[in-house]
C-alpha positions as a printed Julia matrix, in Angstrom:
318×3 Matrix{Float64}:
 -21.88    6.69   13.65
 -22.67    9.11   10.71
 -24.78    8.39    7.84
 -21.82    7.85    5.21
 -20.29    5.44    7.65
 -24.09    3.93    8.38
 -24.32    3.47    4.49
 -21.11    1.94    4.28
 -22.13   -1.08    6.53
 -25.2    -1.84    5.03
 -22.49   -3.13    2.64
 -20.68   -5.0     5.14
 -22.3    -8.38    4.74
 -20.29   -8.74    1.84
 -17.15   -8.84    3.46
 -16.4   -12.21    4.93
 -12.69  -12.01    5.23
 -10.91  -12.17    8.36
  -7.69  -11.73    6.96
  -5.96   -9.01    4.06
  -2.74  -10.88    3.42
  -2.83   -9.0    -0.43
  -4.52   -8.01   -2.93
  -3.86  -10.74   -5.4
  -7.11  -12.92   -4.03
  -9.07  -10.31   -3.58
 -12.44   -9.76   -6.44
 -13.38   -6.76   -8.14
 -16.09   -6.4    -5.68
 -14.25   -6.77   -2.8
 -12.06   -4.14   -3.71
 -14.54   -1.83   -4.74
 -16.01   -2.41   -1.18
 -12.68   -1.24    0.7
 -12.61    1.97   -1.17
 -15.99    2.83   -1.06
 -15.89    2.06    2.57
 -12.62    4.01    2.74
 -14.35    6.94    1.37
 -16.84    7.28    3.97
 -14.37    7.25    6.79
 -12.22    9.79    5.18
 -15.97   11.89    4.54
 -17.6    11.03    8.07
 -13.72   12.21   10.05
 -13.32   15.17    8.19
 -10.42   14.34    6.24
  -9.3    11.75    8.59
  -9.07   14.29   11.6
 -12.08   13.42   14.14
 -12.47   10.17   15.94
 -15.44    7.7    15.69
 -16.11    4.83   18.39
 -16.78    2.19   15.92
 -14.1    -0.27   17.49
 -14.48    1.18   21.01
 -13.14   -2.02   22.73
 -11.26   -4.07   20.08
  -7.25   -4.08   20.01
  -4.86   -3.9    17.31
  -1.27   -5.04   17.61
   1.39   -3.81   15.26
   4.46   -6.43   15.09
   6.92   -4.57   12.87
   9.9    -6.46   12.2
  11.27   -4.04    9.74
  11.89   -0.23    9.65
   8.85    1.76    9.06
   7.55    5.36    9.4
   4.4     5.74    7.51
   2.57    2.56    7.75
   3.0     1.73   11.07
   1.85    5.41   11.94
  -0.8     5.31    9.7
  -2.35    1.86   11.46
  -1.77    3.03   14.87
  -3.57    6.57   13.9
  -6.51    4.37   12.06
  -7.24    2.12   15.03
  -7.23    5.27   17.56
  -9.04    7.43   15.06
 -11.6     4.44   15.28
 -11.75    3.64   19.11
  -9.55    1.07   18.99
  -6.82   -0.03   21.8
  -2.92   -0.24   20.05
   0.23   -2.15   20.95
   3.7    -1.41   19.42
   5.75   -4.21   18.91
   9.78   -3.88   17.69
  11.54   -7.03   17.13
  14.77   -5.18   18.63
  14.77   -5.94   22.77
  12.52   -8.54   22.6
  11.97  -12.74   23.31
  13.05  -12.98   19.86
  16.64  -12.26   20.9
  16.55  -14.9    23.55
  15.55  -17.44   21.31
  11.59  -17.45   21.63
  10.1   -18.82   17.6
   8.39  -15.64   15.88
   5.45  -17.71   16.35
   5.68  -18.27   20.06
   5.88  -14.42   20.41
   2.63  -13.33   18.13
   0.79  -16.21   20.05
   1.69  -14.74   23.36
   0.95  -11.42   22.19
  -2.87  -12.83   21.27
  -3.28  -13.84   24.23
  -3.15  -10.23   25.93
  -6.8   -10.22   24.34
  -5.85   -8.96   20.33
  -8.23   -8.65   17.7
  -6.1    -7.98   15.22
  -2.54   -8.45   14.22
  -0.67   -5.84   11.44
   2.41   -7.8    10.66
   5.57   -6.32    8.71
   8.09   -8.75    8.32
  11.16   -9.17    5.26
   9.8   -12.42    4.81
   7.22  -13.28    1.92
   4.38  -14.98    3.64
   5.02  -14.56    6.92
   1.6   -13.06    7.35
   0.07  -16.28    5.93
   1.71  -18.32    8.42
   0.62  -15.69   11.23
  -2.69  -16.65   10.06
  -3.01  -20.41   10.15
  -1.32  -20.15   13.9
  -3.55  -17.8    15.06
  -7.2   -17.18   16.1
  -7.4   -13.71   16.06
  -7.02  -11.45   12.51
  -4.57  -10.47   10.53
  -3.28   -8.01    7.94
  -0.23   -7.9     5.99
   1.79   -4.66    6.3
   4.55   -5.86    3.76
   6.22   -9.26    3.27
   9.33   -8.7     1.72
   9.4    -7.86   -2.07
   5.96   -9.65   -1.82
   2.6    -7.67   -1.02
   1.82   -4.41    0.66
  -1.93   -4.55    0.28
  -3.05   -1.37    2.02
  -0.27    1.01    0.32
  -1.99   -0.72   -2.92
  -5.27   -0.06   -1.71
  -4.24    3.87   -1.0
  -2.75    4.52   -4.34
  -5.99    3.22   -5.71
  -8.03    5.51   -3.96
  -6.16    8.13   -4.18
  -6.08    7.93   -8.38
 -10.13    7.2    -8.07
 -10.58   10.15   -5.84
  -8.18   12.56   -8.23
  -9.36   11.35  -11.89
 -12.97    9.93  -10.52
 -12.58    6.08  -12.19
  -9.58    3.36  -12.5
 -11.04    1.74  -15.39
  -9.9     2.56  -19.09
  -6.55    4.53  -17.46
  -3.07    3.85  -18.43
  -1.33    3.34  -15.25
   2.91    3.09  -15.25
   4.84    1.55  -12.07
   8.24    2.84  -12.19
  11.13    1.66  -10.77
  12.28   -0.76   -9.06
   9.65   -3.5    -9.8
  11.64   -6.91   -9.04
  11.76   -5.57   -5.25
   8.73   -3.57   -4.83
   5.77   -5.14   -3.03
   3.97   -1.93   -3.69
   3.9    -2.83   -7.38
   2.75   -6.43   -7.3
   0.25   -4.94   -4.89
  -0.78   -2.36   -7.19
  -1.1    -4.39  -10.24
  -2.89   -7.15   -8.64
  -5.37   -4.28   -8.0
  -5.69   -1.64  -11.06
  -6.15   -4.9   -13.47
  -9.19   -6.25  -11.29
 -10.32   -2.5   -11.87
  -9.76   -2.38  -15.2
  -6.44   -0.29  -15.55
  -3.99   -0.3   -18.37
  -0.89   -1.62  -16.08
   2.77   -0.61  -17.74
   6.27   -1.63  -15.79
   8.86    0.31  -16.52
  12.75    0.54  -15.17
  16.21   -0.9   -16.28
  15.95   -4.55  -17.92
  17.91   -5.83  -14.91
  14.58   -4.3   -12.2
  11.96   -5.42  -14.98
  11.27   -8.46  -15.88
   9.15   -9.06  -19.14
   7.78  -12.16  -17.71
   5.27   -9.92  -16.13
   3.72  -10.09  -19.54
   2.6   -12.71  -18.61
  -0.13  -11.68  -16.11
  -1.08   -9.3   -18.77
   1.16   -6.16  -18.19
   3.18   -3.89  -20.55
   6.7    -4.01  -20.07
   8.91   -0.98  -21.48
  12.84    0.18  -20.38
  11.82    3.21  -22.22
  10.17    5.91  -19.62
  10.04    9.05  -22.6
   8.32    6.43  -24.96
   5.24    5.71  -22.67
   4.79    8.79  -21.14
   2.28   11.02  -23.0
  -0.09    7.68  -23.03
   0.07    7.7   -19.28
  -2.64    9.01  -16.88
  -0.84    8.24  -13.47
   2.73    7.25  -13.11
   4.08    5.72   -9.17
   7.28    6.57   -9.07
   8.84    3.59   -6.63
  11.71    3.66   -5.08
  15.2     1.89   -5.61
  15.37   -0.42   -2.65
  19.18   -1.05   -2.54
  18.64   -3.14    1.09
  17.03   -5.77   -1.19
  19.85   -5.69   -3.89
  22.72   -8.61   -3.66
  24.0    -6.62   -6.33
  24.0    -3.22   -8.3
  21.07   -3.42  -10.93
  22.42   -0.49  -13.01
  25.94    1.4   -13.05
  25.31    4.84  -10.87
  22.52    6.54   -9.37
  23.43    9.76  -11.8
  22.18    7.24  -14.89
  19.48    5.92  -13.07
  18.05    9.59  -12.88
  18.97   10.39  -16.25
  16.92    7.58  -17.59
  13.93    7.14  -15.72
  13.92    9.93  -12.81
  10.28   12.25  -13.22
  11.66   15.76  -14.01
  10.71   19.32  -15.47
  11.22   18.32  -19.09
   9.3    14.83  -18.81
   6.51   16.81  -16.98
   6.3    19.28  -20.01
   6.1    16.01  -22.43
   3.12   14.27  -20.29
  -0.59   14.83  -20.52
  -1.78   18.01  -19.06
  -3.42   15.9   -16.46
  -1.27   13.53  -15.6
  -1.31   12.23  -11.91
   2.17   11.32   -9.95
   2.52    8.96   -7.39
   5.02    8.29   -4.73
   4.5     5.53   -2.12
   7.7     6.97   -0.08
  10.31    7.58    0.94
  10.78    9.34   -1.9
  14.69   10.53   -2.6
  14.6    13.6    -4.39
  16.71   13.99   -7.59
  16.88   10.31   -8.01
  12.72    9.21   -8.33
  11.53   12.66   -8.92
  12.95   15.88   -8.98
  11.85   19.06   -6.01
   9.75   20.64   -8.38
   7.63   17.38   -9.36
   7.19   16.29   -5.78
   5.96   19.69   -4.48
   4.14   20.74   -8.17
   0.81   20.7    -8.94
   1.04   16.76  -10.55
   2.03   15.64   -7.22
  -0.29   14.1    -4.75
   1.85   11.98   -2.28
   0.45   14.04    0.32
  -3.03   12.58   -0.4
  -2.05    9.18   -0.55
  -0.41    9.74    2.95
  -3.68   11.02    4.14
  -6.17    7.94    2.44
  -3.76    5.76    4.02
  -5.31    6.02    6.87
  -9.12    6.29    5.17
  -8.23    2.4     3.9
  -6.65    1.35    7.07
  -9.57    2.75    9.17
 -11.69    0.6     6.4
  -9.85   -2.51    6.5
  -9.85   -2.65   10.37
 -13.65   -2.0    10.69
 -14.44   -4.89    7.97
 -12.31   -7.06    9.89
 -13.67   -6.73   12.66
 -17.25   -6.69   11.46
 -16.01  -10.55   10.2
 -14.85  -11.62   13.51
């Protein structure tokens, strides 16, 4: 194990979790632990490239019960990167369909000798429940429109890493924030930091009890821009919708979609987001996405920096 990593779990006590179901009950501390932790993976692999045997032996099961490209890459990549053994699970072909409980199936998976369980499911809670039904760990993947803990974790490091601190920034979630468990994720996390948190999207995606928890709310993207530092640019989740939050796609863009123009009204500095699948012309125009701004690309790569960290805490609790 390299010295960065070595350093990194002299800090390790702290972390007493055996579970990351979100982001929400996590301190300050903790959080600061995961990225700092997540840092000297991504220093130690070279960018996330080379492997390290730290869970030589352990084995991670991913039960995806919804569609997914990038996280359920990104965990498989983190456990091998790390040592680890991985399972694939899809919901599609298996006992589910002949009537075995969801339950029934993660126990039986456990008992194949798991560690660890990454659970996506459409469900909010469902990785809670995993975790009162079952010995070994788990981490929440996404739960519905409720948490996605690591993509929060990655956007985090990703703005530490670019502008070097989280506190004192003014940080805007735009979008689609009544669906998005990216953004409850996300603010659960800058305002432990110490971000400025703003919401911002059509009244019907945006609801202004979220000042509640001490957020901005604004329907007006060209009236908070030039006070933002970073802006995550989410994306309309139309599965989720029962019905059409705004009348075309076309509007949508006009209003709120990060173009040429906006760019040239922003600070010089100004960091954009994307926690994907990004649809060009609608989120964020070509030239945004590929420009200078942009670093989705980044936040693809400390994906797997946090996921390698959250795995080796986890297991360092068991």
């Amino acid at each position: 194990m390299s010295t960065e990593v070595g350093e990194a779990s002299t800090m390790s006590a702290a972390w007493t979790r055996r579970h990351l179901l979100g982001l929400e009950d996590l301190s300050a501390e903790e959080l600061i632990l995961i990225l700092d932790t997540a840092a000297s993976f991504k220093e130690a692999t070279g960018g996330c490239k080379k492997k390290l045997p730290s869970l030589t032996g352990r084995t991670c099961a991913n039960l995806f019960f919804e569609p997914s490209t990038r996280t359920r890459t990104s965990f498989s990549l983190a456990a091998r990167r790390l040592g680890a053994d991985t399972v694939d699970f899809s919901s599609s072909g298996s006992s589910l369909s002949k009537g075995e409980t969801f339950i029934d199936t993660a126990k039986n998976i456990e008992a194949m000798g798991v560690d660890v369980v990454v659970v996506r499911h459409r469900t909010p809670g469902t990785p809670h429940l995993l975790a009162q039904n079952l010995a070994c760990s788990v981490i929440n993947a996404g739960d519905g429109p409720h948490e996605h803990p690591t993509q929060g974790l990655l956007d985090i490091m990703t703005v530490r890493e670019q502008l070097g601190r989280i506190d004192g920034l003014t940080v805007a979630l735009v979008g689609d924030i009544a669906h998005s468990r990216t953004a409850r994720s996300n603010i659960w996390g800058l305002k432990k930091l110490g971000a400025h948190v703003i919401v911002c999207g059509p009244s019907t995606l945006v609801s202004p009890l979220w000042r509640e928890v001490g957020v901005e709310v604004s329907h007006n993207l060209d009236a908070i821009l030039p006070r933002c530092d970073v802006l995550n640019l989410l994306r309309i989740q139309f599965e989720r919708q029962t019905t059409r939050p705004f009348p075309s796609v076309r509007e949508y863009a006009h209003l709120y979609a990060m173009n040429r123009e906006r760019l040239a009204k922003a600070k010089e500095d100004i960091l954009i987001l994307a926690p994907g699948p990004i649809n060009r012309g609608v989120e964020l125009t070509p030239e945004v996405a590929d420009g200078p701004h942009s670093v989705i690309l980044e936040q693809v790569t400390n994906g797997l920096a946090v996921r390698m960290a959250v795995l080796w805490l986890i297991c360092g609790a068991l």
